[in-house]
C-alpha positions in Angstrom: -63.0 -60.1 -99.1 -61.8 -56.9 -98.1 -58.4 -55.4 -100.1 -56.0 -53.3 -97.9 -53.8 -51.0 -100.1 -51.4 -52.7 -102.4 -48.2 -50.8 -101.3 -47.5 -49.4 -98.0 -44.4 -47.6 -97.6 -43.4 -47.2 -94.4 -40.9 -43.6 -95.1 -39.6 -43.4 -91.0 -40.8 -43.7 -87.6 -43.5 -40.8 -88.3 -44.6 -41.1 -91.9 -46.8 -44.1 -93.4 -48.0 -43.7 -97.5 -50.5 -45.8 -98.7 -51.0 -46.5 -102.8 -54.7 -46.6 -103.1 -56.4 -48.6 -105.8 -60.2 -48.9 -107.5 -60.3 -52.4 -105.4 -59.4 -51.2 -101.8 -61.9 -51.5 -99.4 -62.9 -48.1 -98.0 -63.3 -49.6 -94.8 -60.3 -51.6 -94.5 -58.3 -48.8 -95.3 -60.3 -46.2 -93.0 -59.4 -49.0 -90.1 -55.6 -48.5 -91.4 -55.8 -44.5 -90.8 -57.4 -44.5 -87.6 -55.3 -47.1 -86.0 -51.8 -45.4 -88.3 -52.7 -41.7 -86.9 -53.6 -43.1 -83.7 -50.3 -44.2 -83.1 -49.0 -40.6 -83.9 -47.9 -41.4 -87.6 -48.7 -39.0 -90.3 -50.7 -41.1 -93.0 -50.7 -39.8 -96.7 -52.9 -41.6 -99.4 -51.8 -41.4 -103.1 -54.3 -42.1 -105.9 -54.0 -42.3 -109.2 -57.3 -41.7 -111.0 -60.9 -41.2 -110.0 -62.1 -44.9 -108.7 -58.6 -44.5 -106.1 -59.8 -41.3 -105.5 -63.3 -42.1 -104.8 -62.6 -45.2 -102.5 -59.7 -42.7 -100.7 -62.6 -40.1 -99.5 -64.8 -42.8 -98.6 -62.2 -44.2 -96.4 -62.1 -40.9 -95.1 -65.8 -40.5 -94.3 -65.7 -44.1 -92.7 -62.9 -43.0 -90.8 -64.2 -40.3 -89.2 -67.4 -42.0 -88.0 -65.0 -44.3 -86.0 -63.3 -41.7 -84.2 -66.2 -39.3 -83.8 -67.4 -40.5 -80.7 -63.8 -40.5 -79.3 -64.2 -36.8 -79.5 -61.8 -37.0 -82.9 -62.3 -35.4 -86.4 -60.8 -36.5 -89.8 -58.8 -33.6 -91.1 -57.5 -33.9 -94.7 -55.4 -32.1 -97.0 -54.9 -32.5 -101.0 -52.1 -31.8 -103.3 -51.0 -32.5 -106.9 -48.0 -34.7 -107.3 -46.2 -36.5 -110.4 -45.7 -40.3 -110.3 -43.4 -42.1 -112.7 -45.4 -45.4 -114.1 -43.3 -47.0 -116.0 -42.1 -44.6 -118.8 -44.8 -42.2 -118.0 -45.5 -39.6 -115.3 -49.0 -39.5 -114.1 -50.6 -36.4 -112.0 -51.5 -37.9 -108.2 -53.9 -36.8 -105.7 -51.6 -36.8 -102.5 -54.3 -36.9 -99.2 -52.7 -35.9 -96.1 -54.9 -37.4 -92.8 -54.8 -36.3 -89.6 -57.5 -36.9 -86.4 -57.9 -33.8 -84.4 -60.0 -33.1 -81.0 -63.1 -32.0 -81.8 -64.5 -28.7 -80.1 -67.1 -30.3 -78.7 -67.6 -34.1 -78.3 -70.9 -35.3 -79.2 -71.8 -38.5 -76.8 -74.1 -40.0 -79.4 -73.1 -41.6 -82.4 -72.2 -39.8 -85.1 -74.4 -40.9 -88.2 -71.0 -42.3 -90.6 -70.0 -44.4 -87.5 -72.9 -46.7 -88.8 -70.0 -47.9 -91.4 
């Protein structure tokens, strides 16, 4: 069964974060993106370790085969930034998403859209 992010925080009107965990489904979430920056949001994926990580860029990948023949590209952008769990504070990876036009459309498929 597919797992969609365990926390979405919903900041304002513009801004959507999504927790991601080890067990989210790269594709469920790469759905989330697309339809999230779609709608104009700005979408930001935290992770906490590398399994997160790794499902977060596959999500990614996925993503951009979706919008690809749209005439769309996945662009991302990573920073460091401390958590609190519990007592502790953790390093996250924060991913900024965003689609952007491509320069030129390709009207084939693109190869990741096979996800």
């Amino acid at each position: 069964m597919p797992r969609f992010p365990e926390d979405v925080s919903i900041i304002d009107q513009k801004f959507i974060q999504m927790n991601v965990a080890t067990a989210t489904a790269p594709r469920s979430l790469a759905g989330a993106i697309v339809n999230f920056c779609k709608e104009g949001k700005d979408v930001c994926l935290i992770t906490i370790g590398s399994g997160p990580l790794n499902q977060a860029v596959k999500a990614c990948i996925v993503a951009r085969g979706m919008v690809a023949p749209e005439g769309f590209d996945v662009v991302t952008q990573h920073s460091f930034r401390d958590e609190m769990i519990g007592q502790d504070i953790k390093t996250a990876i924060r991913t900024d998403v965003r689609l952007v036009p491509m320069a030129s459309p390709h009207p084939q498929k693109s190869p990741d859209s096979a996800y």
